[in-house]
C-alpha positions in Angstrom: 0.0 0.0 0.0 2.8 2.3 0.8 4.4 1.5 -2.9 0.9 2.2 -4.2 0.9 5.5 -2.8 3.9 6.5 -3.0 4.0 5.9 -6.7 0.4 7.7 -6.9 2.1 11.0 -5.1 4.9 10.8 -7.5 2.9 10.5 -10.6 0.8 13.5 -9.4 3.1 15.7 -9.1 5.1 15.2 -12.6 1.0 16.0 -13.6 1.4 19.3 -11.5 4.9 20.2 -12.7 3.6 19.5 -16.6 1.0 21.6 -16.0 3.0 24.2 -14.2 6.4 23.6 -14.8 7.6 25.9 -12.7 5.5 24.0 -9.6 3.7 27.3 -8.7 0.6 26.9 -6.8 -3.1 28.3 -7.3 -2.8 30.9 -5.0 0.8 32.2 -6.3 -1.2 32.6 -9.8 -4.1 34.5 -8.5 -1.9 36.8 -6.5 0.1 37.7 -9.7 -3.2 38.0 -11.4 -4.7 40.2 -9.0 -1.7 42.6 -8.7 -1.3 42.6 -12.6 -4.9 43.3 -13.1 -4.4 46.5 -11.0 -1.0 47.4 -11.8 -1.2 46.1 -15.8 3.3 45.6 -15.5 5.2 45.6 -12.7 8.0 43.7 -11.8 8.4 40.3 -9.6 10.2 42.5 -6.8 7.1 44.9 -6.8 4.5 41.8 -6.9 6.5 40.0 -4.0 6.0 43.5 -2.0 2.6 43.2 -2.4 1.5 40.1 -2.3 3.6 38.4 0.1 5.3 41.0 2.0 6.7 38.4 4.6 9.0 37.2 1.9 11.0 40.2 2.2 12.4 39.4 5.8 13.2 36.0 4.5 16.8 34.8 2.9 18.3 37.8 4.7 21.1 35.9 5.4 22.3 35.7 1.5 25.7 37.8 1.2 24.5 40.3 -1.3 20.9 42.2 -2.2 20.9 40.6 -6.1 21.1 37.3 -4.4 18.3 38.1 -1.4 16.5 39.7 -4.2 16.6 36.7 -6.7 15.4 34.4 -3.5 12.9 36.6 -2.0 11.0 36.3 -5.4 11.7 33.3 -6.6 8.1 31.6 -6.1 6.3 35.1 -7.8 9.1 34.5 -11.1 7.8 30.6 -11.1 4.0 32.2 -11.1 5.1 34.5 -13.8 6.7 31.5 -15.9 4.0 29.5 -15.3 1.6 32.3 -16.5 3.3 33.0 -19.1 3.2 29.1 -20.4 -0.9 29.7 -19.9 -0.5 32.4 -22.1 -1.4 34.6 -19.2 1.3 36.2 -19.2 4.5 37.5 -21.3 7.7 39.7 -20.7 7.1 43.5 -21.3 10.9 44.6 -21.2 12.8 45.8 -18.6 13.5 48.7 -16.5 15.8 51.3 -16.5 17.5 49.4 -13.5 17.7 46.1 -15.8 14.6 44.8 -13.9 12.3 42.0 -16.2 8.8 43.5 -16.3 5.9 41.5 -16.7 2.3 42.3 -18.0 -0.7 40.5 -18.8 -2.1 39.4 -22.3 -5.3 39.9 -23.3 -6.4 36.4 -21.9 -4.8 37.3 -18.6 -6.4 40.2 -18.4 -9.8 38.2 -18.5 -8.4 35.5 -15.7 -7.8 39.0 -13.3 -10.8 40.3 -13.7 -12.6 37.1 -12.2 -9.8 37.3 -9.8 -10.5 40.6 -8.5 -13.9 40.4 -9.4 -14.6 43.6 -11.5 -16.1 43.8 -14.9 -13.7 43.2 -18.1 -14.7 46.5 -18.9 -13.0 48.2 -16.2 -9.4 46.0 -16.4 -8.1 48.7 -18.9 -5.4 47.9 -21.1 -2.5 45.0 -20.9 0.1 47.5 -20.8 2.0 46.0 -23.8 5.1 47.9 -25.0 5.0 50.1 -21.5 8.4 48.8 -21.0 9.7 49.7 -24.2 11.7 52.8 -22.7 12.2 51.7 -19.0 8.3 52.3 -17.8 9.7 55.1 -15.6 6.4 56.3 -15.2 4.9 52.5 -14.3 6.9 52.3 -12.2 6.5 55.6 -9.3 2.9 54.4 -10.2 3.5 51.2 -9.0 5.5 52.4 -6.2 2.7 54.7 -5.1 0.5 52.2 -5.1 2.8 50.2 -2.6 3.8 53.2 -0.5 -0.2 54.0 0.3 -0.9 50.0 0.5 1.7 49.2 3.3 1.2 45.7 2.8 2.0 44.1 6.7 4.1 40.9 6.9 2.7 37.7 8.5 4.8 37.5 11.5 3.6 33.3 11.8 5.5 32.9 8.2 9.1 34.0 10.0 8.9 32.0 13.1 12.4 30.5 11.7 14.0 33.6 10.6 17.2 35.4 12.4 16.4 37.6 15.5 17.2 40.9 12.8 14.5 40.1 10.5 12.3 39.3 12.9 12.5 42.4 14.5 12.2 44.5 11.3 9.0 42.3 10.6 7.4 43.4 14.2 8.3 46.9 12.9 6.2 47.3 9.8 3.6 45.4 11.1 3.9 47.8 14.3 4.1 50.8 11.6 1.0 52.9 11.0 -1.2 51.5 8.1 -1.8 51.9 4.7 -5.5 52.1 2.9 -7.1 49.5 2.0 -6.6 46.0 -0.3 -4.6 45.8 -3.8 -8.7 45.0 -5.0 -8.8 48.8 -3.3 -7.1 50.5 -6.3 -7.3 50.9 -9.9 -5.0 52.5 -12.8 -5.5 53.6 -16.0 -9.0 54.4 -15.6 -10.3 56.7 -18.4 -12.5 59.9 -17.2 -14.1 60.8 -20.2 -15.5 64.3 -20.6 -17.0 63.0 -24.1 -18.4 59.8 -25.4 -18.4 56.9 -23.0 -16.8 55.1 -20.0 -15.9 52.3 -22.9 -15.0 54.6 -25.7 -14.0 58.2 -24.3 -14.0 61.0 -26.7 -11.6 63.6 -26.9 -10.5 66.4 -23.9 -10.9 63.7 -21.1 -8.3 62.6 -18.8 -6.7 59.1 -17.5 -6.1 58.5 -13.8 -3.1 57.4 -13.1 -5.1 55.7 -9.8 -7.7 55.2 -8.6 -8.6 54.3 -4.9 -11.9 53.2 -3.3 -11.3 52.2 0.6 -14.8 53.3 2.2 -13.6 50.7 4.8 -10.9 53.2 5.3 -12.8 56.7 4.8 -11.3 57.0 1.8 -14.4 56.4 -0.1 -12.6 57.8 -3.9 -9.4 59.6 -4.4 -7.8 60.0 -7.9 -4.1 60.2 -7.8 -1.6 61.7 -10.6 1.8 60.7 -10.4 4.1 63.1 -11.7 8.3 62.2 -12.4 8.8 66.0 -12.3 9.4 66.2 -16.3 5.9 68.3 -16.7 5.8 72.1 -15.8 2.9 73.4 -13.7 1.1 74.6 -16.7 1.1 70.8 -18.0 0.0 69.6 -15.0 -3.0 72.5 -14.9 -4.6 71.4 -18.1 -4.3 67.8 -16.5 -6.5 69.3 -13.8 -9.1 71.4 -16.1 -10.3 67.8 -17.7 -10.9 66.6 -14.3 -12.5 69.7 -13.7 -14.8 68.8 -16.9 -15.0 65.0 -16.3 -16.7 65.9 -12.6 -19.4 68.7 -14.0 -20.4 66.5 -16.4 -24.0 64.9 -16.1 -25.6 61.9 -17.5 -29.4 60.6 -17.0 -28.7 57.9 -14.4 -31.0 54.0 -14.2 -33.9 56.1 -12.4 -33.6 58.3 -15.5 -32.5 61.2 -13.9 -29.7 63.2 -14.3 -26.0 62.9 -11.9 -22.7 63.1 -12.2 -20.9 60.6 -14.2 -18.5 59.7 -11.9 -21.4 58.8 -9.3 -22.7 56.3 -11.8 -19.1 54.2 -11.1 -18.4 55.3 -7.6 -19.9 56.1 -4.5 -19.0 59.4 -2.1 -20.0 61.4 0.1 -23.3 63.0 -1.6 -24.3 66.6 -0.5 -24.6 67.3 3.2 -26.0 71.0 4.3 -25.7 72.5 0.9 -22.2 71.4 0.5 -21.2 69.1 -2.5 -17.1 69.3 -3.3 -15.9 66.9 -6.7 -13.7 63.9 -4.8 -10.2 65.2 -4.5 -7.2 64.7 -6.5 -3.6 63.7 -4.9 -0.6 64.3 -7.1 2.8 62.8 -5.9 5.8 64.0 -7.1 8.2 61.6 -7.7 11.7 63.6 -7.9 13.6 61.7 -10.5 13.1 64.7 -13.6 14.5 67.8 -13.6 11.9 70.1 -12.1 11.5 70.9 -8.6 8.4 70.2 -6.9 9.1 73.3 -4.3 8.6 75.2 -7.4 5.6 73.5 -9.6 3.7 73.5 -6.4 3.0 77.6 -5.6 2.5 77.8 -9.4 0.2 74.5 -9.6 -1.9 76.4 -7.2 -2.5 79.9 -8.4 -3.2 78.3 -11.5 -5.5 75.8 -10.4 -7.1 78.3 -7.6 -10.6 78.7 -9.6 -10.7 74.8 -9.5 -9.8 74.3 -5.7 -10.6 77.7 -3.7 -13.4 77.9 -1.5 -16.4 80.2 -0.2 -16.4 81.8 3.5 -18.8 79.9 5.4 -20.6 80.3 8.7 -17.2 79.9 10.4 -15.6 77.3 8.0 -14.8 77.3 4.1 -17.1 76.0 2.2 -16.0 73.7 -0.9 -19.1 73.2 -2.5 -18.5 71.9 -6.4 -14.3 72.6 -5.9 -11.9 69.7 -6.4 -9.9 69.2 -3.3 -6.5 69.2 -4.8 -3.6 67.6 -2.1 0.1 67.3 -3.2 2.9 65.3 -1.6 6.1 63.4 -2.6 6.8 60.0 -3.0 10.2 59.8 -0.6 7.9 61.3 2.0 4.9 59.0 1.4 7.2 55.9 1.4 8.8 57.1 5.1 5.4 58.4 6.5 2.6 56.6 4.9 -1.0 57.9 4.7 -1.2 59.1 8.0 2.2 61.1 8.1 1.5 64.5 8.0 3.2 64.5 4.4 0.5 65.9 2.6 -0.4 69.5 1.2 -3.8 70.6 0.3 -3.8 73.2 -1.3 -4.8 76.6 -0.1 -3.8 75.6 3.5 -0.3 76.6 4.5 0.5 73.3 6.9 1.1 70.0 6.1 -1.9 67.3 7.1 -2.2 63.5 7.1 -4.3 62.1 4.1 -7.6 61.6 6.1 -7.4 65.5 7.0 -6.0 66.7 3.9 -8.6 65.6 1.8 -11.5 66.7 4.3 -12.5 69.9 5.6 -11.6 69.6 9.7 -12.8 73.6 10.1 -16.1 72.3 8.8 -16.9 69.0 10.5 -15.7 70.9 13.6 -18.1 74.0 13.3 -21.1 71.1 12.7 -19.7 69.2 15.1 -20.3 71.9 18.1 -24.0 72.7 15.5 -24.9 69.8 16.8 -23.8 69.3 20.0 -25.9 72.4 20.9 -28.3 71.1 19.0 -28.6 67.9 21.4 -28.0 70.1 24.3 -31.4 72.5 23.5 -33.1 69.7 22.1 -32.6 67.8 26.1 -32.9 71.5 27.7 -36.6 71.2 25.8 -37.4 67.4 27.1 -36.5 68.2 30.3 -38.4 71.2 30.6 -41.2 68.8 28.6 -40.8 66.1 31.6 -40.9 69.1 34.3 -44.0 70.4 32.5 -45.8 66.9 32.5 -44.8 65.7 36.0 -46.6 69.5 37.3 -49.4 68.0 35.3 -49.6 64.7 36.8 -49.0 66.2 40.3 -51.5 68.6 39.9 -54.2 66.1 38.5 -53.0 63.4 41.4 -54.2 67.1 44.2 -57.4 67.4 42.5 -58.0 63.4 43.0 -61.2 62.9 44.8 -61.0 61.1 47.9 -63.6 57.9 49.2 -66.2 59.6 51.5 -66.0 56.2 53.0 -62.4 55.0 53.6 -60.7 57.8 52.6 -58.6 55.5 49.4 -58.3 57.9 46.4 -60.5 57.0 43.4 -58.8 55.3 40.1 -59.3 56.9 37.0 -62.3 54.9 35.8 -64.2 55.8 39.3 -62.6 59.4 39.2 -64.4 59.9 34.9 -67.4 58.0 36.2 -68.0 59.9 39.1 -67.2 63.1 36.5 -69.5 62.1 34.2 -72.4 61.5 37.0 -71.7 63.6 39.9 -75.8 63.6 41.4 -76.2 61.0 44.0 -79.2 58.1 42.7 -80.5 54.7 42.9 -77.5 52.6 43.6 -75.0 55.0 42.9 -72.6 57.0 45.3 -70.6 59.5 43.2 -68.5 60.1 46.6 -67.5 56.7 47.4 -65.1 53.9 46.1 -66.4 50.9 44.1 -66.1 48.7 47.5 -67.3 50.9 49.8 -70.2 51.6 47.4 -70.7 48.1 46.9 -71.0 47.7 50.5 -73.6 50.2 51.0 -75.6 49.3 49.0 -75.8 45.7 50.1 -76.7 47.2 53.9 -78.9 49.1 51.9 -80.7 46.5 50.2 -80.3 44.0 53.6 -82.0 47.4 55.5 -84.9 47.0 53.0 -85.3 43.4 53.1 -85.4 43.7 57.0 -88.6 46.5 56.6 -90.0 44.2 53.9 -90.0 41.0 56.9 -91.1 43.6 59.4 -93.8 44.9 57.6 -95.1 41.4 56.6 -94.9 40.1 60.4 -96.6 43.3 61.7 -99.6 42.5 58.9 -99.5 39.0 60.1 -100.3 39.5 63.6 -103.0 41.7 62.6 -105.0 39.1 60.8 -104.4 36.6 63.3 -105.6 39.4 65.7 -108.6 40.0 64.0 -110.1 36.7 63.4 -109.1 35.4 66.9 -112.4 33.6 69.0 -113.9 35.5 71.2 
């Protein structure tokens, strides 16, 4: 029997390893499928980071970072080869680093979109020839995508690793988090100011990413990722077809009319009269020549029509502006989302991304709205329940009391004896239901006692009368 299945294990796994010859396992596939499907290329180092961020604390012990590299991602390159034999998968070039990049073909573009679980419609392109001239800008997309993920290690997967690791593990798990899943973002994602979500006309723009982590408050952010080669001006026009993409309204399934962004995604709708466009986050990745300490106070006196608010009732009101936020990639990587890295414009401090993209000032001003709002609303119950108890106090003095034992009436006797107050036949307006059944029962007794008395007394005086003489 051991022979037996000995031989069976060993004939099913030459099946596995001619169906995957690289041995790669179900869920190694789908993870490279879901990150593909988000990211369309990226290399195995940036889908190990993501998908199985405990591999980077492992093989630390390798002499030199191209060897911890090549073992730290070995099982996602054996995915990718296996993918690639599916004809999931193919090369897409390499990096300016010499990094292989991989994307999906058209047929793995279809296996990611069950994986993630989104429409084909939304997977946007396979990214083919992106790599062509290094995919710089892939890449701090990719990289943004990561820094704002955070992906946390499983610390149960390094029980065996040196003391170091271990310890640098406990520290990004300890770390502050990111936002939300790799299903959380998007890229590529077409916002057309003409034609269609399938086949946008012309003056639209592309999102770089986009993010949907409600789970997070973060219900929508679009994010532009600039390498610093594009001057403010550039980026500006970039703005104005957002700017065009959010005004733009289309007749909705209940046939009436919305934005079209809230016919994909869901946010915040209006609250108080207040209804700002869901804000924009540019990163500036340093790597061109321009200096983002210089596009930024430009960015924003050009942009200021698009982003500037209203005074309000002690707060700024943003109704219909775009809440524009910029920060750089160096400083998201070290900080995260909640490092206060982040610069919204027309504010003069830096903010962490929940703040940056809200309006503190305002939720604040409600905030104390409403708290005196509760307060008068108890002040007015109370003085309610104060009122009512007088009421019932006053009512409870004006109770009548039983002529007879003294007891106070209940309400029934008390609307009875309202409703008949004259004394008659069998009824006592001034006593209680048992004291008034008991006088009238000596009552009637009283009367059947006159009745006998009176028959006796007319007794005797026929007897009397026909008595001998």
């Amino acid at each position: 029997m051991q022979l037996v299945a000995s031989g069976e294990g060993v004939e099913l796994m030459a099946g596995r390893r001619l169906t995957n010859p690289a041995g790669s396992s179900n869920d190694l596939r789908g993870d490279v499928l879901r990150v593909l499907g988000v990211l369309k290329v990226a290399t195995a180092d940036q889908i190990q980071r993501i998908a199985s961020p405990h591999l980077t604390y492992r093989h630390t012990t390798k002499p030199t970072a191209p060897e911890r590299k090549t073992a730290r991602t070995a099982s996602h390159a054996g995915a990718l080869s296996d993918l690639r034999k599916h004809g999931l998968a193919e090369n897409g070039g390499t990096t300016r680093a010499g990094e292989s990049l991989r994307n999906l073909t058209t047929k793995g573009l279809e296996a990611a979109s069950y994986e993630l679980g989104r429409p084909l419609t939304e997977m946007g392109s396979t990214a083919r020839g992106a790599g062509s001239s290094g995919a710089t800008h892939p890449m701090a997309v990719n990289e943004t995508v990561i820094a704002l993920l955070r992906p946390k290690p499983d610390l149960r997967l390094l029980t065996r690793e040196p003391a170091e690791a271990k310890a640098a593990a406990q520290a990004a798990v300890d770390a502050p988090a990111g936002v939300g899943t790799i299903a959380s973002y998007a890229t590529e994602v077409p916002l057309p100011a003409t034609g269609t979500w399938g086949a946008p006309g012309k003056g639209g723009a592309q999102a770089d990413i986009v993010l949907t982590a409600p789970q997070d408050q973060i219900p929508l952010l679009f994010i532009e990722v600039d390498n610093c080669h594009e001057t403010a001006e550039e980026i500006a026009a970039k703005l104005l077809k957002y700017s065009r993409f959010f005004k733009r309204q289309i007749k909705d399934t209940d046939c009436k009319n919305k934005p079209m962004w809230r016919t994909r995604w869901m946010a915040r709708v209006a609250e108080r009269g207040e209804a700002p466009h869901p804000p924009v986050l540019i990163v500036f990745n340093h790597i061109g020549a321009r200096d983002p300490n210089r596009t930024v106070p430009r960015l924003q006196e050009l942009t200021r029509p698009l982003w500037a608010g209203e005074p309000a009732d002690g707060f700024t009101s943003y109704d219909r502006k775009i809440p524009i936020i910029a920060t750089g990639l160096r400083n998201l990587r070290a900080h995260g989302p909640g490092g206060p890295v982040f610069l919204r414009f027309g504010r003069t401090h830096m903010q962490p991304l929940h703040e940056a993209i809200g309006n503190p000032r305002r939720d604040a001003v409600l905030a104390r709205r409403a708290e005196r709002m509760k307060a008068q609303q108890e002040e007015y119950q109370e003085q309610l329940r104060r009122a009512a108890e007088q009421k019932r106090a006053e009512r409870e003095a004006a109770r009548p009391s039983c002529a007879g034992c003294g007891r106070r009436f209940d309400n029934d006797r008390w609307e009875n004896t309202r409703l008949s107050p004259t004394p008659g036949n069998r009824w006592h307006p001034t006593l209680c239901e048992p004291c008034e059944a008991k006088t009238v029962a000596t009552e009637d007794q009283a009367e059947r006692d006159r009745l006998e008395q009176e028959a006796a007394e007319k007794a005797r005086g026929w007897r009397s009368r026909f008595r001998p003489g």
